[in-house]
N, C-alpha and C positions, 0 to 999 in steps of 0.2 A: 085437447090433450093429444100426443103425438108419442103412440106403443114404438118403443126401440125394442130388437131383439136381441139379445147377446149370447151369441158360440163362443164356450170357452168363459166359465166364472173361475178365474185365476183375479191377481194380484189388478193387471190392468183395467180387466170389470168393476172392480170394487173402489179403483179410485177416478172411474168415469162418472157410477152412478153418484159416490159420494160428491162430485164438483159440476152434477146437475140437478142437487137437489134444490127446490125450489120453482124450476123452470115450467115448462110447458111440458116437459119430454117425461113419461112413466118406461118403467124396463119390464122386459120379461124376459128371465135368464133361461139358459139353456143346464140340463141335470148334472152339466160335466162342470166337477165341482163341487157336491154337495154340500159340503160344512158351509163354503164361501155362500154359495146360494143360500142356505136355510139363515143366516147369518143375516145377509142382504135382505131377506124377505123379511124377517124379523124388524133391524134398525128402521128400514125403510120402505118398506113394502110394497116392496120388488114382488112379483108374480115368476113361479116357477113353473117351467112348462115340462110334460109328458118327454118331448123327445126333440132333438136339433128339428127335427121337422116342422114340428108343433110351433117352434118358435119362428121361423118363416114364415109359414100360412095365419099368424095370429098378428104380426107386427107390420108397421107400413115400413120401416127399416132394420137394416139387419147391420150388427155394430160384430164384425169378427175377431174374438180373439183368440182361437185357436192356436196351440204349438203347430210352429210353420212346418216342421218334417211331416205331420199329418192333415194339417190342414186342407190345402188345396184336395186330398183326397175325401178329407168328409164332407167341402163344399161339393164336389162334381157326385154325388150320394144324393144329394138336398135339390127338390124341386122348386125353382124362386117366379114370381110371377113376372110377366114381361114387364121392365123399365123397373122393377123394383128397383130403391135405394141401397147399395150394401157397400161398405165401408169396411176396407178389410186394414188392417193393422199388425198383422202378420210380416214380421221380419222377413228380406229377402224374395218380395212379391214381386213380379211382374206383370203389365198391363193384360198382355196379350193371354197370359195363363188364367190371370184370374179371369178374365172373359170367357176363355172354357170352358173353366169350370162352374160360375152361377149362370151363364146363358139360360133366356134371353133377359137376365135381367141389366141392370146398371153399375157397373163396378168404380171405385175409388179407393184408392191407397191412402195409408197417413201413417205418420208416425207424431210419437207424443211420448213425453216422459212420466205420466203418469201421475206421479204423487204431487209434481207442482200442478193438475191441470184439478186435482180434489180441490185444491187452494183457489183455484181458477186464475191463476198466474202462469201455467206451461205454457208456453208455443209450441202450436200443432205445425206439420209440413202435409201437402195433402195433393196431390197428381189424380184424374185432369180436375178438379175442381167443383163439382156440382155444386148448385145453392143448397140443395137439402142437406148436406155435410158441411159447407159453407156455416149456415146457421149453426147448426149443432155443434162444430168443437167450437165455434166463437163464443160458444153460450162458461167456454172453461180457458180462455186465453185467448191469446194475438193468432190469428190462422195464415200463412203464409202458403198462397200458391203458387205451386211449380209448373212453371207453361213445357219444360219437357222431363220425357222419361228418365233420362239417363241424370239430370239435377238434380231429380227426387231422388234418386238410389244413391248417388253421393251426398245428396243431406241426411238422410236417413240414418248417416253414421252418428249423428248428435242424439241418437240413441243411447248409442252404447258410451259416448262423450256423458251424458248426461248420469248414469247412472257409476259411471266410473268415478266422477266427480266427487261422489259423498265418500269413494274410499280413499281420494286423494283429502278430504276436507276431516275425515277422521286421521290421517297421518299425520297432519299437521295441527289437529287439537290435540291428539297422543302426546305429540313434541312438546307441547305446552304446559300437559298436564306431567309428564314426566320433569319437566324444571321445579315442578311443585305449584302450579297453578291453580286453582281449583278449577275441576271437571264445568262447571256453570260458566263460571268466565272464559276459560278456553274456546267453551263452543260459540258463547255470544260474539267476542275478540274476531272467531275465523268467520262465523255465518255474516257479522255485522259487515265487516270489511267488504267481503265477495261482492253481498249486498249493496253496498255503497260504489263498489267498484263499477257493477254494472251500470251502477242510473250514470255513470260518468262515461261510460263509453255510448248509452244510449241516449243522452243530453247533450252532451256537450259540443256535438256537430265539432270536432276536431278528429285528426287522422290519429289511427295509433302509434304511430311512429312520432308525433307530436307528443300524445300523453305519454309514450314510454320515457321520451329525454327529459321531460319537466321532471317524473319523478326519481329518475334514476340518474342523481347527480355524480358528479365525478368525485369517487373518491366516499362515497357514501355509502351506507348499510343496504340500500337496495343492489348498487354495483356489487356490494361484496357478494352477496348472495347468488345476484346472478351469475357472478363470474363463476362462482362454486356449483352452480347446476349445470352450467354450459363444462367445466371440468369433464364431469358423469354423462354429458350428454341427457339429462335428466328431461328436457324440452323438448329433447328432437326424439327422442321416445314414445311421444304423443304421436308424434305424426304417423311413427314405424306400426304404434299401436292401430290408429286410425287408418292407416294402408290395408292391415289386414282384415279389417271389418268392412272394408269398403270394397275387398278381393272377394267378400263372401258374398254380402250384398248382391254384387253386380253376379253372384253362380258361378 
């Protein structure tokens, strides 16, 4: 058995322990939190700890998810043993700060979306890579390491991509269900699609500029469509979106 510790029981704790249940790995949360922890400890029998301290000195790894405006100040607070594991997940980190502040122990970054890694279906992004984290999000998706700093803070953005997503993927069941669809088939219709879209960009060993012209024939309902976002600029929105999250990221 391998004790994880968790700073910060919010939303992202509760869908890590829930897509390592089964594993090797038992948690012990931190107080901040309480409903979600008493909750946790309940379903799953999570172990709640005294104080952020408690849950350092009792775990051989420390899983961070602190709100990042306070974070890095409740880590450099917290005494970690040399070479400890700790895995911080804190929007907006950087190598050199987080080493700071848990000195001497061992720091790594990740980002992860959370509710697909309960499913054990997210990809984690994870800077520089240790095997003890290594193993640990592999045990809840595909784990992609980043050989430098500055890649990981610009991927980091499929954060804020990933979580946007469900409210572009409700605007367009809205749309469906407002024609008079039923709410059921809507959601199946957009999730099912998405779904099937990706195993095709991630099978088919073709370029996207390949799949976009098979599908988008001349003169067809996809042309039409697109031509009607590119109007709005509704596409290049994303990116204006994704500039600004990648402006904060990087501080």
């Amino acid at each position: 058995m391998i004790l994880i510790g968790i700073l910060g029981t919010g939303h992202l704790a509760e869908m890590m322990v829930r897509g390592l249940q089964g594993t090797d790995y038992r948690f012990v949360l931190s107080p901040r939190g309480p409903e979600t922890a008493a909750r946790l400890s309940r379903q799953y029998g999570c172990e709640i700890a005294a104080s952020n301290q408690d849950v350092v000195d009792r775990c051989e790894g420390v899983f961070v998810a602190l709100p990042a405006a306070q974070g890095m100040a409740e880590l450099s607070r917290l005494h970690f043993r040399p070479g400890q594991p700790v895995l911080s997940a804190m929007a907006g980190n950087h190598a050199q700060v987080l080493a700071a502040a848990i000195g001497p122990a061992t720091g790594d970054m990740a980002m992860m979306p959370g509710y697909a890694n309960a499913l054990r279906v997210g990809p984690s992004i994870l800077y520089p890579g240790t095997a003890f984290w290594r193993a640990f999000l592999g045990q809840v998706g595909p784990v992609h390491v980043l050989e430098k700093e500055d890649q990981f803070v610009i991927a980091a953005s499929f954060g804020a991509f990933s979580g946007a997503s469900f409210a572009w993927m409700k605007a367009i069941i809205d749309w469906f269900t407002a024609q008079g669809l039923p709410s059921d088939l809507a959601l199946s219709l957009v999730a099912g699609t998405l779904r099937g879209n990706a195993e095709v960009l991630l099978r088919e060993g073709r370029s996207m500029e390949s799949i976009r012209e098979s599908v988008a024939t001349p003169g067809g309902i996809t042309e039409l469509l697109l031509g009607k976002l590119g109007e709005a600029e509704g596409l290049q929105a994303w990116a204006r979106g994704l500039d600004a999250v990648a402006r904060r990221l990087k501080g």
